[in-house]
N, C-alpha and C positions, 0 to 999 in steps of 0.2 A: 411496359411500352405504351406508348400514348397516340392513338391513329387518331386519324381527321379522317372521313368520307367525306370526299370533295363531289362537288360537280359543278360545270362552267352553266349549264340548262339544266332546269326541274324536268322531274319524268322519268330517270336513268334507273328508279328501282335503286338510288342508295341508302335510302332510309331502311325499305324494307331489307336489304344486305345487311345494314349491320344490324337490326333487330333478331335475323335467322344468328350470326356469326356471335352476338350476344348469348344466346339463348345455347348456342352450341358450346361456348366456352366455359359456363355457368357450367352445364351438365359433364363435362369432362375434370370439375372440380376446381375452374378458377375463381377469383373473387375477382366479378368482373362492374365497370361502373361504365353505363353508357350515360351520352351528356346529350340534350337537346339545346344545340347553340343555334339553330335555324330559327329565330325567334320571330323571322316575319310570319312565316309559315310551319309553324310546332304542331306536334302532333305524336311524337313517338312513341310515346303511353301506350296509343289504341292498340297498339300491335300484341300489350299484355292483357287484353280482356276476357282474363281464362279464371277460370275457379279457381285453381291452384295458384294466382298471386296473391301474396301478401296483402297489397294496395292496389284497388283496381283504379281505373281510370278518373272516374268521376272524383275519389280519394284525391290521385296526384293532384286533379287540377287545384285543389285545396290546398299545395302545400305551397311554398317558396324554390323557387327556380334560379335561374342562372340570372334575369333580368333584376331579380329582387336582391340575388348577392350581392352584383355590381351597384345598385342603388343602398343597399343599407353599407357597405363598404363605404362609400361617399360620405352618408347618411353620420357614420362614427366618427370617419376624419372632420366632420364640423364640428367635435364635440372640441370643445376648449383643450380638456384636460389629454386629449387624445391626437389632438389635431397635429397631422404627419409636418412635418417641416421642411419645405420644399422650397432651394434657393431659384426664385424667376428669374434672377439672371444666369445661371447655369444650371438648367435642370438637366443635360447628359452628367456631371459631376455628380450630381445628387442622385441619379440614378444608378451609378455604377458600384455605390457601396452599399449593401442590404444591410440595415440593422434591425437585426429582429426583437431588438428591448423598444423600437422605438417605433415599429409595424404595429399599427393599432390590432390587427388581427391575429391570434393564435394559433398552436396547431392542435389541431381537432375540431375548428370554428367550423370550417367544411361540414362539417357532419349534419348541422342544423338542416343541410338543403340538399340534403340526399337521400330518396326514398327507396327503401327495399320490395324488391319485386319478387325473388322468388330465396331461398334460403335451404340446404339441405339439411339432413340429419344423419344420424347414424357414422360419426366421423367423418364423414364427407366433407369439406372444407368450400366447396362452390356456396357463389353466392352471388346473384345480380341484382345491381339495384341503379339508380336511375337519379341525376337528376336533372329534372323537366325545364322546360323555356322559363317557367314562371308561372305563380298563381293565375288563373285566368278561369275561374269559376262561374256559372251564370251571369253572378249579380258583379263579379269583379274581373270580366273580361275589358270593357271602356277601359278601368286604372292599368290594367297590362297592355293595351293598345297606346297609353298616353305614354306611358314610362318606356316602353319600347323607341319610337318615332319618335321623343325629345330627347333620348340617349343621344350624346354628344363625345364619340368617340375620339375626336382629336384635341376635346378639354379632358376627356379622363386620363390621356398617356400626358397632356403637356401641363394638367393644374395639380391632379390626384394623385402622383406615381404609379398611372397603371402599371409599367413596366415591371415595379416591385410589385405590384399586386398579382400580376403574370406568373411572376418567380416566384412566389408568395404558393399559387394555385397549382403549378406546377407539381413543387414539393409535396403540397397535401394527398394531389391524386398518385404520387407514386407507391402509397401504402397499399393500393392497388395492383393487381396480376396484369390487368391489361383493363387499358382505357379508349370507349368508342365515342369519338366527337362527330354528331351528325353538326355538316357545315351550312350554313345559307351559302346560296348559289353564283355566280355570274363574282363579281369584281367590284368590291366593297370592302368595307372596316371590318366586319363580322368574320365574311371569312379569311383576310389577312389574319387576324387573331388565330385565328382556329389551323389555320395553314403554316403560316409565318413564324410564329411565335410559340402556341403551344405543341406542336406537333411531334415526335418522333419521329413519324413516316407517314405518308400521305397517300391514304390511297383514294384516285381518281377516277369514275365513271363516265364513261362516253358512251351516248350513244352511236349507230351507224349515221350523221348526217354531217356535212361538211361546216356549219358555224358549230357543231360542238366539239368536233375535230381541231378545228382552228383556234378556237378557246380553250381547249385543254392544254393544246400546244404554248401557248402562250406563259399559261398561267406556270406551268411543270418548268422551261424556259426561266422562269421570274424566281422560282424555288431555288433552281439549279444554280442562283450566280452564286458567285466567292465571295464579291463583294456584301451580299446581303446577309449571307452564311456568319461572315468576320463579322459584321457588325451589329446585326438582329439579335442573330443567336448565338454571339459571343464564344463562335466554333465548335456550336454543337450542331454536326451533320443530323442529314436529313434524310430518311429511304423514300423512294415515290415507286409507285405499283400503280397502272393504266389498266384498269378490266373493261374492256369492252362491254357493254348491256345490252339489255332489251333485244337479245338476237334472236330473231327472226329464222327459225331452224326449215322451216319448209322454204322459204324462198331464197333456192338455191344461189338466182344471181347475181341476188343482194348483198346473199353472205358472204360469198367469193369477193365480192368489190368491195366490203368492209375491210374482209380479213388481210387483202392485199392494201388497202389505205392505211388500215391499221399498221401493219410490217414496214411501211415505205415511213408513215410519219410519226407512229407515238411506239414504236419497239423500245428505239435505242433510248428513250427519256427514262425505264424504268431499272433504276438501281442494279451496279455492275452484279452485286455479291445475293443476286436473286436468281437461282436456274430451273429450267423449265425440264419435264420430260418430254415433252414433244415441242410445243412450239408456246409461244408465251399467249399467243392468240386463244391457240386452243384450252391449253390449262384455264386459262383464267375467265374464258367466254362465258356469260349468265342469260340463259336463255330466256324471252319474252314469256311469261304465261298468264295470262288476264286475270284468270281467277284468284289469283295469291294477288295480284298489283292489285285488284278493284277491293278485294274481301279486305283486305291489307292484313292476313293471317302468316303465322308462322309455318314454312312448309316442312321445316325440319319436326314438327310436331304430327305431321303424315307421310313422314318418309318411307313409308310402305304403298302409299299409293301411286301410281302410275304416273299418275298427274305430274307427283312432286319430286319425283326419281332425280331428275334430270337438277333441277332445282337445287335438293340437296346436294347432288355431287359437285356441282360448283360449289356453292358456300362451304365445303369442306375442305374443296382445292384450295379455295381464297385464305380460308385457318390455318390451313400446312404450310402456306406460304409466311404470314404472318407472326405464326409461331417460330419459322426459322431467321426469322428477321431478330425475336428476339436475344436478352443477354443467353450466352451458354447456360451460364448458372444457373438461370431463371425455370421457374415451375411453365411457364409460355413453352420456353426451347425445348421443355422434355417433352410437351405432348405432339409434336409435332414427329415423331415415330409413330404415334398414337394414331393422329389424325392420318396418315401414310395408309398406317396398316387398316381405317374405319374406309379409306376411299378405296383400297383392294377388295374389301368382305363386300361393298357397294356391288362391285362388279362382280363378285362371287355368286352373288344372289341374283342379279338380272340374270346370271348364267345359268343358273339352276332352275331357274323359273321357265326360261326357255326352254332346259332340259326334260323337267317332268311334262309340260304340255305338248313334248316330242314323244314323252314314251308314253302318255297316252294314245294320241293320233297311231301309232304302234297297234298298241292294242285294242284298236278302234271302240274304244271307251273318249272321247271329247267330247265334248259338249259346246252349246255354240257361247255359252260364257266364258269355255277356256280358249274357243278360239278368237274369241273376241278379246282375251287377255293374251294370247300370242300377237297378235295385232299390235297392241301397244308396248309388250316386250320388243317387238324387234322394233317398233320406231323408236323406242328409247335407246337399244343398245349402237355401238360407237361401230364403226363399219370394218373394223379390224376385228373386234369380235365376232362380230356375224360369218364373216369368211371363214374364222378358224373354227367357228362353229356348224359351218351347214355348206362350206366349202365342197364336201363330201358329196353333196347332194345336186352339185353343178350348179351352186346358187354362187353370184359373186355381187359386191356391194360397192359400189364405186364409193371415193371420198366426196362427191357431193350427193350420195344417196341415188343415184340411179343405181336401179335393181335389176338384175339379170339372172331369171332362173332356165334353164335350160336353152331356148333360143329366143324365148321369149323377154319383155323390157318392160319396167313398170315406173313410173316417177315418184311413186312412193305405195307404204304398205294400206293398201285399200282391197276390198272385198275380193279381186281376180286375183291380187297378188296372194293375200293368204290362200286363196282356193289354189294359186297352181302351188305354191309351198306345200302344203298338205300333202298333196299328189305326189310331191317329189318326195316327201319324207315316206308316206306311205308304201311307196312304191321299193323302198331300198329298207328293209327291215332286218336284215342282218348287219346291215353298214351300220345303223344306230344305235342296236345293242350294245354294241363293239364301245361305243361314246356313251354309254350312259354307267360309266364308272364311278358315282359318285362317291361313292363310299369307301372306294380301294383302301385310303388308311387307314379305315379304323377297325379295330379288332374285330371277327366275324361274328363273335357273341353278341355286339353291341349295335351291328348295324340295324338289325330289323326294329329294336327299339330306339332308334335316332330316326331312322325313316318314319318312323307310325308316332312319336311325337313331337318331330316339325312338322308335318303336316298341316298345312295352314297355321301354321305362327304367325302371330303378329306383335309388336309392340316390344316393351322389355328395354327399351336403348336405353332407359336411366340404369339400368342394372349393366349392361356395355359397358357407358359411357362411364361410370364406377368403378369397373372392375379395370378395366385401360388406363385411367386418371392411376390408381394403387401402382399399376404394372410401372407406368412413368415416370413416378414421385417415388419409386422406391426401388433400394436394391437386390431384393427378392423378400419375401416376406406368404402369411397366410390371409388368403382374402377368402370370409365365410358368408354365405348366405343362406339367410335360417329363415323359416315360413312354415303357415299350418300346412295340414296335408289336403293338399288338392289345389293349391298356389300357383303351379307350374316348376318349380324348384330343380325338375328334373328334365320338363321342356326348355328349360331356356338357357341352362349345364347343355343339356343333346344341340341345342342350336349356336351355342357360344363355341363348343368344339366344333361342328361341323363346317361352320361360317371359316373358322381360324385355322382348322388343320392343327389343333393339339393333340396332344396325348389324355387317355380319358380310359377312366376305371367307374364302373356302375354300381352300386351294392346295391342287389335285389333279393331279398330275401324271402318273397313268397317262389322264388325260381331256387332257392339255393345258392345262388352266386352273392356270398356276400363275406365270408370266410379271409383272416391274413395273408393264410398261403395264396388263395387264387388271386388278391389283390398284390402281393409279392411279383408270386409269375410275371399274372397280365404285364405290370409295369416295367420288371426286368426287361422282358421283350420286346416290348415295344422303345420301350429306350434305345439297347442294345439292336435293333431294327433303324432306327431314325437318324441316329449318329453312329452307327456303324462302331461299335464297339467289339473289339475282340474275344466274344465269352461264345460257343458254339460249342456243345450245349451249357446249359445253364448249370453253375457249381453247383453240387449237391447241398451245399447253405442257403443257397438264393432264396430259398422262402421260409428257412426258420424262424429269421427274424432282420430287422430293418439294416444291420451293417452292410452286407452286399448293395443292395439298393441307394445305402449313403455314398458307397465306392463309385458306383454307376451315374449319381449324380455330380459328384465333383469332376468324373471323365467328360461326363456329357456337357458340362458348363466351360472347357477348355475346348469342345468343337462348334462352340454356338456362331460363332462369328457373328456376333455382337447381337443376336436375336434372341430373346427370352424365350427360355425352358418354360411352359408354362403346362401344367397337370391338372386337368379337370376332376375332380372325384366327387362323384354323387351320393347321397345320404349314407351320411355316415351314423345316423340312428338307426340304421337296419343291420351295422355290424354286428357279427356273431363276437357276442367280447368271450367267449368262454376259445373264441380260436387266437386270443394274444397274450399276453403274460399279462400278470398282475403287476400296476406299478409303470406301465409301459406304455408310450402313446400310442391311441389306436389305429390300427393299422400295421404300427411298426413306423409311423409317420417320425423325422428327422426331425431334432427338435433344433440343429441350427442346417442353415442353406446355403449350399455356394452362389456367388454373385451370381446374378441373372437367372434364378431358377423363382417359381412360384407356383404357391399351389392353391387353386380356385375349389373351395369345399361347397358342401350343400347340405343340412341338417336341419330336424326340426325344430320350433321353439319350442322352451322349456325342456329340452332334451338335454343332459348333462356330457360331455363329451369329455374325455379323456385325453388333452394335447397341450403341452407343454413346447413351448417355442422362444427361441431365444432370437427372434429375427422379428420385422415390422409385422405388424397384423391390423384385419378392419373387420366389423361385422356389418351386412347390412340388411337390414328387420325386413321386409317385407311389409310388413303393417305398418312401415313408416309413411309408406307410400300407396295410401288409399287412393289419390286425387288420381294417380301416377297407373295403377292396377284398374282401374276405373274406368279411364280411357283406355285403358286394351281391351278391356270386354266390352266394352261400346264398337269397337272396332273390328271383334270377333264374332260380337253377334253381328255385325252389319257384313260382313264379309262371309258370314256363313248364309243369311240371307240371299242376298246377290249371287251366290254360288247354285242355290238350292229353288229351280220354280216348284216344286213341290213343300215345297217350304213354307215361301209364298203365298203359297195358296190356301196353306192352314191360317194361317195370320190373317187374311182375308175372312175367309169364314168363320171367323173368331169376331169379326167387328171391327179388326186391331188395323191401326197405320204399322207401318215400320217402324216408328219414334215412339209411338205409345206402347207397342211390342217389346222395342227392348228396353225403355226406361221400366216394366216392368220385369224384365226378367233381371234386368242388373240388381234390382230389389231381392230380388229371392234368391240369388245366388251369390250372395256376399262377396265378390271379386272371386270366385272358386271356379275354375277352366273346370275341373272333372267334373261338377254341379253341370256347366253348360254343357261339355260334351252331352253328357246322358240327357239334360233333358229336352235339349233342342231335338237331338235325335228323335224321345218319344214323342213331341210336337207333332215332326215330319212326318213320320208314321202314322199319325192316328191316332196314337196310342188312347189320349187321354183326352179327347173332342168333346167330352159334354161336360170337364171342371173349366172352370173358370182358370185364367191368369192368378187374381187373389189368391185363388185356392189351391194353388198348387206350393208346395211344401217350402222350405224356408232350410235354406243350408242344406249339404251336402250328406251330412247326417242324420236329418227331417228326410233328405229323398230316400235315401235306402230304406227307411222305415215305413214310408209311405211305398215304396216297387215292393219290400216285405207283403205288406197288409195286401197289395193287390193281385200277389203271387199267391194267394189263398194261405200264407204261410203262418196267420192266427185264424183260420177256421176250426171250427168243431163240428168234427175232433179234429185234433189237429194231424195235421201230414206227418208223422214223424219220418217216413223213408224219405220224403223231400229236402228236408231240413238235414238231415241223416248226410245227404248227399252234400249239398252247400256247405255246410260245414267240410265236410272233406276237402272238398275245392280248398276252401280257405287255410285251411292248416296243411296240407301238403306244401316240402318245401323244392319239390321241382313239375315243371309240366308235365301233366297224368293224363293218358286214355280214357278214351267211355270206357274201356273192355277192362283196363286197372282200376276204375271206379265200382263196375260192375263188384269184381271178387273183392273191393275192400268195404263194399256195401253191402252186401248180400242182394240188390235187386235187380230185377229184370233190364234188360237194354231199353225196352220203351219208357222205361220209368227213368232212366237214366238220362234218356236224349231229352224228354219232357222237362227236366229240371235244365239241361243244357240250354234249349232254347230260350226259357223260359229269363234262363242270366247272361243271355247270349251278351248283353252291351256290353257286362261287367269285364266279357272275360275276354284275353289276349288267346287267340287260336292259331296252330302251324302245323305245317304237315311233314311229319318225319319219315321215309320208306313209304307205305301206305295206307301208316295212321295218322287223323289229326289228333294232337296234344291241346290240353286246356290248362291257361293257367288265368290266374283274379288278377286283372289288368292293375289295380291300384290299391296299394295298402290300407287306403283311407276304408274298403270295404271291409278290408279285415280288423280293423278297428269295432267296427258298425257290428262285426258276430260278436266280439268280445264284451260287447257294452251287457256290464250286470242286468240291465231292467231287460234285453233280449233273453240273455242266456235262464231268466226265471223265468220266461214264459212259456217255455217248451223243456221236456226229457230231456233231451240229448245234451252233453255233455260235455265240456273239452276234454278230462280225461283220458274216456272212452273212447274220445276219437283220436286219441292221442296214442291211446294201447291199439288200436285197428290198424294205425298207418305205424306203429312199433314192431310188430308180431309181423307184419306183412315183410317189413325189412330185414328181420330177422329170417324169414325165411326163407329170402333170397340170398342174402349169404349164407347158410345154411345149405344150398344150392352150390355159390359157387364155392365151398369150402368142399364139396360132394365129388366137384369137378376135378377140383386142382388133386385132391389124392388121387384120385383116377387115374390123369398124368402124371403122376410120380412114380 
């Protein structure tokens, strides 16, 4: 499909639309080609001046653009040998027949003048690239001012055959998924072309004022005739889409008089076979925000920020819409499920955000950061959600944003408003409980670790935006994602289910939980839960091996009503293989899939895996996407900053900016989330105030070595009960007591707690009746005891510790073996 971004006035924020709606198509896997046709006023490059382009800006200006096509086009038909043949006395004749032996230009000539901006990997197929107005470099900006302003638009269609050059270009950009032409403005040759001629559908930008109003109307009017339709474009229709911009969300009684201007003059102009979920105003409105229009940055590349919430969820309505414009067939029309299901997880998320900064306030744990993030939560969220959200609370939210919390009235969410919200949430703390359900479906094993690792998530949408593109483009199939340990691999599996409401199996294997059978169960159940399948209880087959499970799946893809089966399963390198047959995929994993089912995996690199598949499959590296990993922990560390005035405050007394602070910690911790958790934490604390930034350790297996050495754990002599102890942590395969460490240690409780606090970051702790449990929050530590050069530096053993945690289970069955004769 081939859009024009029209507008009748500059300023409408359409450049910057399609550069977000470029970058969003790109990332969901199209090969997308934006065009700078605005040649008085170019510029579209700036919007890519990120590391991770290809060609950055200063590049493009270098290369050959749209003005220099149409001129060396020219430039060829003067050649003798080449020169087009064009009868003056009837050039509509001469134009009606294309002969392409006798079109000086080829196909694939395009290509010389199209720059690549961003490109994926890892089978990914997206791909955006760009081309620009035209060279306009320093030294050769005057020659693209001259060749622009002596372009003679009504000698190229009546001397040159523009018209077959039209149809010429046409052709070439349809090797393209979708095509974004930014237009020049107001009523001219340029954007007749761009509107007229090359367009598929036209989407139009108005701002709220009556001559853009009146110019849009016009010009949409001028698209719409028959006449022009029959004879321009030789009966090829045309879709047109009016999005109102630049809206203005605080002032209420502006917005009301657009929105009603809007409905009374530019509804009916926008294409029959286009429908709205609420009203076409509303879906398609793009709200004003200075700082994206002045920076001229991409906001969907801070879609986590508050700022750009709003932002993105327009440019994604505006994709959903555009995607359904296009063919069925087309890879365009499948993601547009896609982009449906990316603007619900939108709302999912403002909701949850809201959520947890309630059940703080609850537990009178907030802080005035999060209430200062509830602030702009509820300005962002939509006035239907707020009601169905804190309705409870006597709060109600009119449709132009007057706010009514108990008898009192607010015009918007500012300091009194949040203070009397608080009050009302605080005040009703059994009503809230009741609403902070988040987790209802996901199995009870998994919640506390889905909770404890989205916990400040950020980032990741290329790994989304990948794994939805596979779900779209395919009819069920295995999508993997492999990374070292400490990657997130398992944070962003915990947030990809929790955002989506899948179905999701964990395999942990420092807990035990990692075994066929329990991976059988869990999944049986939760199947047979979701779709309501009739097995109550579970056959006594169900977890020997993967047949049941395949029967479960083909029933469960006959009640989808047309919404993908989609199964999260996280590290499958921690499967126990000695719990599946020899010869057998692991798990017991399907090696073909009924329609609409998929299974989203997660495994380390270099780990050899066991799966045999007769259905689509994708890998995607994680190390592909350094630029991509990079900016999340730039964004993690800034967001745990902000969060944290004690934090703050170290960084201060270090010397350190914010910027200086994290471009150094991004250095030592090689895009590794478990490297930042621990050591941002030890920052916070104190921990380690007199080394240096420099000096502090390099990867995530430098830090354990280095919290090693400062746990006294190479002094002489060496601690052997300490070590003694750790290692147990480590090779236990489920959460263990002090009191069960005690008797498999031989040492005292003080000695036991002392090691406990001493690895308190490392370790995940819960309290079961009226012990707490400890278990090594992440494999990558149990790696770090394993490593040869550790295990020679100290006595103890794995073995050892291997026969202390054997004998100890022996002689608990031993116990209940003692029992059950008992009862016989």
């Amino acid at each position: 499909m081939i859009y024009t971004f029209y507008s009748f006035k500059g300023g409408t924020g359409r450049s910057m639309a399609l550069a977000n709606l470029g970058e969003l198509f790109y990332r969901l896997g199209l090969k997308v080609l934006m065009i700078d046709f605005d040649l008085e006023a170019p510029g579209l490059e700036r919007y890519f001046d990120v590391p991770e382009a290809i060609h950055k800006p200063t590049e493009i200006l270098e290369k050959r653009g749209v003005i220099d096509l149409l001129v060396s086009y020219k430039q060829i038909c003067s050649l003798p040998p080449l020169k087009v043949s064009v009868d003056r006395d009837n050039t509509s004749d001469s134009n009606s027949s294309f002969n392409e032996d006798s079109f000086p230009l080829s196909n694939g000539s395009l290509n010389q003048f199209i720059t690549s901006i961003y490109e994926r990997k890892s089978g990914n197929e997206g791909k955006l690239s760009l081309i620009s107005a035209g060279r306009r470099e320093k030294d050769g900006f005057s020659n693209y001012a001259s060749r622009v302003h002596t372009f003679d638009w009504n000698d190229f269609y009546l001397n040159w055959n523009g018209e077959k050059f039209f149809e010429w270009f046409i052709k070439e950009l349809r090797s393209f998924d979708i095509v974004l032409i930014d237009s020049r403005t107001g009523i001219n040759e340029m954007s007749g072309v761009c509107t007229h001629h090359l367009a598929d559908g036209v989407v139009m930008f108005v701002t709220p004022n009556q001559q853009n109003i009146d110019g849009t109307l016009s010009i949409a009017k001028s698209l719409q005739n028959p006449e022009l339709i029959k004879k321009a474009r030789n009966g090829r229709k045309i879709s047109l889409l009016v999005v109102p911009s630049r809206v203005e969300q605080s002032e209420k009684v502006l917005l009301d008089e657009f929105e009603d201007d809007f409905n009374k003059q530019l509804k009916d102009l926008i294409s029959s076979e286009i429908s709205f979920k609420r009203s076409a105003f509303i879906d398609l409105k793009i709200p004003y925000i200075p700082y994206y229009a002045y920076k001229e940055k991409i906001a969907l590349r801070e879609f986590e920020r508050a700022s750009a919430s709003d932002l993105v969820e327009s440019y994604r309505n505006l994709a959903h819409i555009l995607a359904k414009l296009g063919s069925k067939t087309s890879h365009l029309y499948k993601l547009s499920s896609v982009l449906n299901s990316s603007i619900k997880t939108q709302s999912k998320i403002q909701e949850r955000d809201l959520n947890t900064i309630i059940s703080k306030i609850i537990e009178g744990q907030s802080t005035e950061a999060e209430l200062s993030r509830l602030g702009e939560a509820l300005s962002n969220a939509d006035s239907r959600q707020l009601n169905l959200q804190l309705g409870k609370y006597n709060v109600n939210v009119e449709k132009g944003k007057d706010i009514h919390i108990g008898d009192d009235s607010y015009a918007e969410w500012d300091s009194k408003a949040i203070k009397s919200i608080v009050q009302a949430i605080a005040g009703d703390k059994q009503a809230i409980e009741k609403a902070l359900q988040q987790l209802s479906h996901i199995p009870s094993q998994f919640q506390s670790l889905i909770t404890d690792k989205t916990e400040g998530f950020v980032g990741r949408e290329y790994v989304f935006d990948a794994i939805n593109a596979f779900i779209a483009n395919n009819s069920n199939g295995y999508f993997t994602i492999i990374g070292d340990p400490g990657q997130g691999k398992t944070t962003l599996l915990a947030k990809y289910v929790l955002d989506n409401d899948y179905i999701a199996h964990f395999n942990l294997s420092l807990q035990g939980q990692n075994r066929a059978d329990q991976f059988l169960e869990s999944l049986c159940n939760q199947l047979i839960n979701r779709y309501q399948l009739p097995y109550d209880p579970l056959p006594s087959n169900a977890t020997q091996d993967g047949e049941f499970l395949s029967q479960l799946l083909d029933e469960a893809s006959q009640n989808r009503n047309d919404q993908p089966i989609v199964i999260a399963i996280d590290a499958l390198d921690e499967v126990d293989q000695t719990s599946y047959r020899d010869a057998a995929n692991i798990l017991y994993l399907p090696p073909y899939l009924p329609h609409g089912v998929y299974f989203i995996l997660t495994r380390r690199r270099g780990v050899e895996i066991p799966l045999t598949g007769f259905t689509s499959s994708q890998l995607l590296d994680l190390f592909d996407y350094q630029i991509d990993s990079e900016r999340d922990v730039r964004t993690y560390i800034q967001k745990r900053v902000s969060g944290s005035e004690q934090l703050r405050l170290r960084i201060e007394e270090r010397g350190e900016t914010i910027t200086s602070f994290t471009d150094k910690i991004i250095e030592k911790c090689e895009c590794n989330f478990i490297y930042l958790r621990y050591m941002l934490l030890d920052i916070e604390t104190g921990l380690y105030k007199d080394l240096t930034l420099e000096g502090f350790p390099q990867g995530i297996q430098s830090y354990y070595e280095f919290h090693w050495r400062q746990m006294g754990m190479k002094s002489d002599p060496l601690p052997v009960e300490k070590i003694k102890i750790a290692y147990i942590l480590g090779e236990v395969r489920e959460p263990i007591s002090r009191r069960k460490i005690c008797g498999l240690s031989g040492e005292e409780e003080y000695t036991v707690q002392q090691v406990l606090n001493e690895w308190q970051q490392f370790l995940h702790e819960f309290i079961s009746g009226s012990e707490k449990y400890y278990s090594v929050y992440h494999s990558s530590f149990h790696d770090f005891l394993h490593r040869q050069d550790i295990l020679e530096k100290h006595p103890v053993s794995l073995p050892d510790i291997h026969q202390i945690i054997a004998k100890n289970e022996l002689k608990v069955w031993q116990k209940l073996k003692d029992v059950l004769r008992k009862n016989d």
